[in-house]
N, C-alpha and C positions, 0 to 999 in steps of 0.2 A: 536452556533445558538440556540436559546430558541425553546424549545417545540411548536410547532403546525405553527411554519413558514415553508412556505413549500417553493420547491424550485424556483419556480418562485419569489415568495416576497423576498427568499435570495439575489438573483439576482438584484432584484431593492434595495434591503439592501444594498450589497458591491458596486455597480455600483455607488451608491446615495453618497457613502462614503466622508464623509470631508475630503479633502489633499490626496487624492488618485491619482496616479501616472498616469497619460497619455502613454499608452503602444502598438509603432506602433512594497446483502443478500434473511404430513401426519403425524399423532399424532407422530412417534418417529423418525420420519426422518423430522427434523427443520432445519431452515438455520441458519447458524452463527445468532449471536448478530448482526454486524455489516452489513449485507445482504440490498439491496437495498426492501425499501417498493412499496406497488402500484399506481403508479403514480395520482395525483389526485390534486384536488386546484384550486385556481384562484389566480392571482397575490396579490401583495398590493404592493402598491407604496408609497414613501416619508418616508419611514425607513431609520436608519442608522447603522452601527454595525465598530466592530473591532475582532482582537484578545483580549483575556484576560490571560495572560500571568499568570500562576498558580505558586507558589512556590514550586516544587518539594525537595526541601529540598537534592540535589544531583546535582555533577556537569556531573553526567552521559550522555553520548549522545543516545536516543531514538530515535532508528533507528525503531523498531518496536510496535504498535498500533494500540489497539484494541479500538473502541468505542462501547459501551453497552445502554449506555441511557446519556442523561443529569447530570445525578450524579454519574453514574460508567464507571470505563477510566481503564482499562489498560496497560502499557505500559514494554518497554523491552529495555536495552540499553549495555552498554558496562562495564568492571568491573562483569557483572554475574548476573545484576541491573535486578529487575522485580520490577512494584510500582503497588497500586491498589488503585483506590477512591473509596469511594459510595458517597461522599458529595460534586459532582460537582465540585473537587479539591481543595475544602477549604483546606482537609486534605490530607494525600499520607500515607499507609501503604508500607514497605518495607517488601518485601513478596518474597524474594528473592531465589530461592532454595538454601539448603546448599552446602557449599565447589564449590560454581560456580564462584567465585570471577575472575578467570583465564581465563572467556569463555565471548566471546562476543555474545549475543542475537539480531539477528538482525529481527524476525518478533515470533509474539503473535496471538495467533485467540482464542476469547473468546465466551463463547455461553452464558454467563452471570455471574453476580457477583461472582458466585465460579468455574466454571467451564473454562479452558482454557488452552494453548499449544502453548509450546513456544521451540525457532528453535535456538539454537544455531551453528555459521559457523566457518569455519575454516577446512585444512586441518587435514585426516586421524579421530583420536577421539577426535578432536576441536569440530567436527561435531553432535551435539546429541540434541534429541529431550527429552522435558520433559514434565511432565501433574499433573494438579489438580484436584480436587472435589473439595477443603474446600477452597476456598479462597484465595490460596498460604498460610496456614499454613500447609500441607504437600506435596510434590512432588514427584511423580516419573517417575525417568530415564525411557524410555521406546523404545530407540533407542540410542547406541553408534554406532559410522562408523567406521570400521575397514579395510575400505581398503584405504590405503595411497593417491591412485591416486582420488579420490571422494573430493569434497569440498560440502556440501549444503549451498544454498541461501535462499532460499522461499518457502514459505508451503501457502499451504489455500485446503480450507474444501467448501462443495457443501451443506451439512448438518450436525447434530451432529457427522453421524458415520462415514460418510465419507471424505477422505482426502487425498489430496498428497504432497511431500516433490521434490525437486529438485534439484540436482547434477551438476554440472559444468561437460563438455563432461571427460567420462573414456572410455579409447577405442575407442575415435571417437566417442561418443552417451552421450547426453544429458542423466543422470540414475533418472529415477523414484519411487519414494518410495512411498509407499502405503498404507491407513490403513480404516479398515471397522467398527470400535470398536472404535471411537471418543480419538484417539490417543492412547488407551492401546499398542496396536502391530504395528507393520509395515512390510513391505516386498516388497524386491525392483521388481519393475513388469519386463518383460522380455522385450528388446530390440529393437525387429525385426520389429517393428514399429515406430522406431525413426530416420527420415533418418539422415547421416550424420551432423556434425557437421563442420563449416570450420578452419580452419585454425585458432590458436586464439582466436577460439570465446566462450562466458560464461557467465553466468548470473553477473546483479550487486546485492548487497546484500545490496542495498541500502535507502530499501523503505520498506523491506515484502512485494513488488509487482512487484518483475518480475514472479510472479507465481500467478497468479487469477483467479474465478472461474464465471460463471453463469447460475445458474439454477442448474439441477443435474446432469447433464455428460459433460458441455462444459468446459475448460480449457485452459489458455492462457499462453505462455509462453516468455519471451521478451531477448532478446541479443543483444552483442557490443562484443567489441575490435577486431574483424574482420572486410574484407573489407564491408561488408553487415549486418547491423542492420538488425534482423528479428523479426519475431513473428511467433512461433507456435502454431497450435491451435491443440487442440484434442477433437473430440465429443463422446470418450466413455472413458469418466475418465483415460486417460495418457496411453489405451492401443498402440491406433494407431494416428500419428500427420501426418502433414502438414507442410511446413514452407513457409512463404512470406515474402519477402524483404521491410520490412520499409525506409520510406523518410527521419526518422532520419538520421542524417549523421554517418557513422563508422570510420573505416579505421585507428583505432589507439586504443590501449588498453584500453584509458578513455574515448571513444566513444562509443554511440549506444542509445538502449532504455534501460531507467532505470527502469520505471513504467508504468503499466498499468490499466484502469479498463476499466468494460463492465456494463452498464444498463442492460440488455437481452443477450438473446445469439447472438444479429448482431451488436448492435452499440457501438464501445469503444472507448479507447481514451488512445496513445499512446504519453509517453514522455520524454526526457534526453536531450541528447546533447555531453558536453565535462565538465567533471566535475573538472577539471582544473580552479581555477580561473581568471587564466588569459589567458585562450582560451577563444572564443567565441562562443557560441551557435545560429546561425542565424536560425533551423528550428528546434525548439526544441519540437513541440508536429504534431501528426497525427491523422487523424480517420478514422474510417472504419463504413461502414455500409451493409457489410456482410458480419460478423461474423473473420473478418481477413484475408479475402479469397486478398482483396484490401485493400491499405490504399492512405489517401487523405493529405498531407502536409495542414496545418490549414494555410489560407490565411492571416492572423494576429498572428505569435505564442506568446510566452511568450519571454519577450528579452534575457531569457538566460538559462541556464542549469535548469532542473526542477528535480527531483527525484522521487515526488510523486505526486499522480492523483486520484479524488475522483467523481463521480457523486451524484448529490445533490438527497436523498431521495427522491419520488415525485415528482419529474424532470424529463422531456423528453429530458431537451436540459441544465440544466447548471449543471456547472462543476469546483471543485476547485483543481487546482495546484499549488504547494508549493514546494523549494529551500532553498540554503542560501541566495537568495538576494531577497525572497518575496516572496509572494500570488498573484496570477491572478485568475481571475473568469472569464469564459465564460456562457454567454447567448446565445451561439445558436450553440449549443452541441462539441462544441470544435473545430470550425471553425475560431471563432476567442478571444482572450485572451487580457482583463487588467489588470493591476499590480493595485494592493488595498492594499497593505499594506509589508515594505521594512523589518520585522523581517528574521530572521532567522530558517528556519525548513526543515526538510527534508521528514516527512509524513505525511500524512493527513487522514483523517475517519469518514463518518457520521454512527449515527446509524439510527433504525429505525426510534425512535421518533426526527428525523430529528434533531439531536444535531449533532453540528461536534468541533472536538480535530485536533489537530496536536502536532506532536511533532520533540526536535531536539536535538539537540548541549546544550551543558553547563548546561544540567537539563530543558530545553525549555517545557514545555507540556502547549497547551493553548485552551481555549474552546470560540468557536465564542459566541460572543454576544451583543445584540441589542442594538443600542442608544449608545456604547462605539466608541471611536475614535482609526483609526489603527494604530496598536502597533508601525511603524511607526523605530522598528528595538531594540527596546531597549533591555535588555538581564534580 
């Protein structure tokens, strides 16, 4: 999305789309790059846009992404892959830490072109977090997991120093990691505020967004492959949660919510399904508009599995989610959803200056923008 469309005129951008499918973020405590701006604008009408599908120069799959502005994208995938633009993807630096080739990276949080932190998953020391200053020309380890029964999924940050990382249950408890120093240390927080976990149930690592943030204490937490998709929520940075039972559907391994986000700390927008291609996903996104406390099945969803969910910068009410089988946008806060464009991705990301990336599968990284025609799935 180009610079100074705000989310309202996105909206009539992707809505407006030709061949579009009929579908029944105090001086040192900042907020990520990627953090929702203050809402503001008037619409514009009779725009048109697409994906623009970048050349990532990798067949890596980018599961995790970070947006910074219109010209610098970060991203993180599988292989140990970490890539970095400043030139609006003309170009892709491989900025990979060394000897990562073995680790898959499934979410990034960057505070801007050199700075950022990145989540590699997997059990036992699959699981480690890594950090930069300089761009991804050096890295350092700053979290291995050493205990076998821990898996991490999803990390995000409230501001530069603050941040938390997220554990698949150990012991029956969702485990929390923790960091005050914009990812130097970590330390896992104590327990006794995480009530049980059920039976089966664990984060998907499939978005960098079953773990999200807004504002500086609120934090949202999302789950499946038990009988009940939930979300938890926590209003003092992961000390003490909540959980509520989401209208996604469970009750099986490849079920539940995959992604999440929040404009504020009350109204978010929850989504997945069955990530099985040939299951079906008949109620694949929800909302809330208090804080998680409820959630409301979207009366129009998206027709099928989604993994990532994004609110449009400047926007009260629209919203892009994105799959393998498309992009849907909603205008009237994720109540209800249309398919705009049949590519392939599995995350999505605006920054401030209201640019938005996604990325996916096969080296995918692609930045909205105006007057183009939707990518319409090409690879």
């Amino acid at each position: 999305m180009s610079v100074g469309l705000c989310g309202a005129a996105f909206a009539a951008t992707v809505l407006a789309a030709p061949g579009s499918a009929q579908a029944a973020p105090t001086a040192d405590v900042q907020a990520p790059a990627h953090a929702q701006a203050p809402a503001h604008a008037q619409a514009s009408t009779g725009q048109r846009g697409g994906w623009d599908v970048k050349d990532s120069g990798t067949d890596a799959r980018f599961r995790g992404l970070a947006a910074v502005s219109r010209d610098t994208a970060w991203a993180a995938g599988s292989k140990g892959t970490v890539l970095r633009t400043t030139d609006g993807g003309a170009s892709w630096r491989d900025v990979s830490p060394p000897g990562a080739a073995e680790l898959e990276f499934r979410d990034i949080e960057a505070f801007d072109g050199r700075r950022a932190v990145v989540l590699a998953i997997g059990e036992g020391e699959a699981s480690r977090v890594f950090r930069t200053a300089d761009g991804g020309a050096t890295w350092t380890e700053s979290f291995r997991n050493t205990d076998p029964k821990a898996f991490y999924d999803c990390m995000t940050f409230f501001d530069r120093r603050h941040g938390l990382a997220m554990s698949d249950p150990v012991d029956g408890k969702y485990r929390i990691l923790s960091t005050g120093d914009g990812g130097r240390s970590w330390k896992v927080l104590p327990s006794d505020g995480m009530p049980a976990a059920q039976a089966g149930e664990a984060g998907f690592a499939a978005s960098g967004q079953c773990l999200v943030s807004s504002g500086p204490r609120d934090v949202w937490l999302a789950t499946g492959g038990a009988p009940r998709g939930r979300v938890l929520h926590s209003a003092d940075r992961g000390r003490t949660w909540q959980a509520t039972d989401a209208p996604i559907p469970a009750g099986d391994p490849a079920r539940g919510v995959f992604g999440l986000a929040f404009r504020d700390r009350t109204h978010g927008i929850a989504v997945g399904g069955d990530y099985r291609a040939d299951q079906p996903s008949p109620k694949a996104a929800a909302t809330t508009g208090d804080g998680g406390r409820t959630w409301t099945p979207s009366a129009q969803p998206p027709p099928a599995y989604r993994s990532g969910v994004t609110w449009l910068p400047g926007s009260r009410t629209t919203a892009l989610a994105v799959g393998p089988t498309g992009t849907d946008v909603s205008a009237d806060g994720g109540r209800s959803w249309r398919t705009v464009d049949t590519g392939s991705y599995d995350t999505v990301d605006c920054a401030r200056d209201r640019s938005c990336w996604a990325s996916g599968e096969k080296g995918r990284i692609a930045r909205w923008e105006r007057g183009r025609q939707p990518d319409a799935g090409r690879n």
